[in-house]
N, C-alpha and C positions, 0 to 999 in steps of 0.2 A: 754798624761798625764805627765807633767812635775812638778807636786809638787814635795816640798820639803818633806823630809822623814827622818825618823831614821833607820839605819841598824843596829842592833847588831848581830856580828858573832862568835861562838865558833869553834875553828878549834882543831883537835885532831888529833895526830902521832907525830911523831918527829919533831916540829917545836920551838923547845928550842933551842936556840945555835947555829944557823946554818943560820943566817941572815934575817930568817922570818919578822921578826917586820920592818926592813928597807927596804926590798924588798916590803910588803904594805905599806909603807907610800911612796915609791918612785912611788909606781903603785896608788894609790889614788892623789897623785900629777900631776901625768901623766892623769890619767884620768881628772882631772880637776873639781873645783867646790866643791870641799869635804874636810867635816872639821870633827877635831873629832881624835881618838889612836888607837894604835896597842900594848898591854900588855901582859905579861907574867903573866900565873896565877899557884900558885901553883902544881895546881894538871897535871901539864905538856903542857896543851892546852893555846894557845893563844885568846886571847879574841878582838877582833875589834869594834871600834863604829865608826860609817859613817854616816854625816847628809849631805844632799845635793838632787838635784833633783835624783827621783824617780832611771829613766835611768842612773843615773851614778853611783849610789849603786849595781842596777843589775848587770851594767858590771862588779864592782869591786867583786861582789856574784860567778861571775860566773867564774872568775880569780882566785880566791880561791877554787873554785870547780874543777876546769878542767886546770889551768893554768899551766906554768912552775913557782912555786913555789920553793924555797929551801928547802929541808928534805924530809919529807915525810908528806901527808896528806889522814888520816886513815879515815874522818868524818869533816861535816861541818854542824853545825846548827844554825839556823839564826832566829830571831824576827824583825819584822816590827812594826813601831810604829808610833809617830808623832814627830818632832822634837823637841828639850827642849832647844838649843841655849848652847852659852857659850864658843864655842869650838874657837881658834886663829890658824886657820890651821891645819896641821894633824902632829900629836907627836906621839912618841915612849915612853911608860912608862915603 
């Protein structure tokens, strides 16, 4: 099952200020295939949007789950959807 997919990810701990956002766009890169941001949201948590085949959203789900990440990662919750397009690679906002 290789469709293409939407990931949106909310991640929660200490992932402000400590290189979060460039460390997933560098592992979304690496991964390969995926387009879409890595943002800072108010309320402390960083917020992920990932379109690409199925498999390459998981791994990068599950690198944010269990990976060596920067800071701390308190919670990860994720929605799966369909993809909406638009994205020119993957940014940092």
């Amino acid at each position: 099952m290789n469709e293409d997919v939407r990931l949106t990810v909310w991640v929660r701990g200490a992932v402000q200020g400590v290189g979060f956002r460039w460390y997933t766009r560098a592992n979304a890169l690496e991964i390969g295939e995926l387009s879409g941001f890595a943002s800072n949201l108010e309320d402390g948590r960083v917020q992920i949007v990932a379109e690409g085949p199925q498999p390459k959203c998981q791994r990068l789900l599950e690198w944010l789950r269990v990976g060596d990440t920067p800071g701390r990662v308190d919670g990860v919750t994720e929605i799966w959807d369909t993809p909406r397009g638009g994205y020119q690679g993957f940014s940092i906002h």
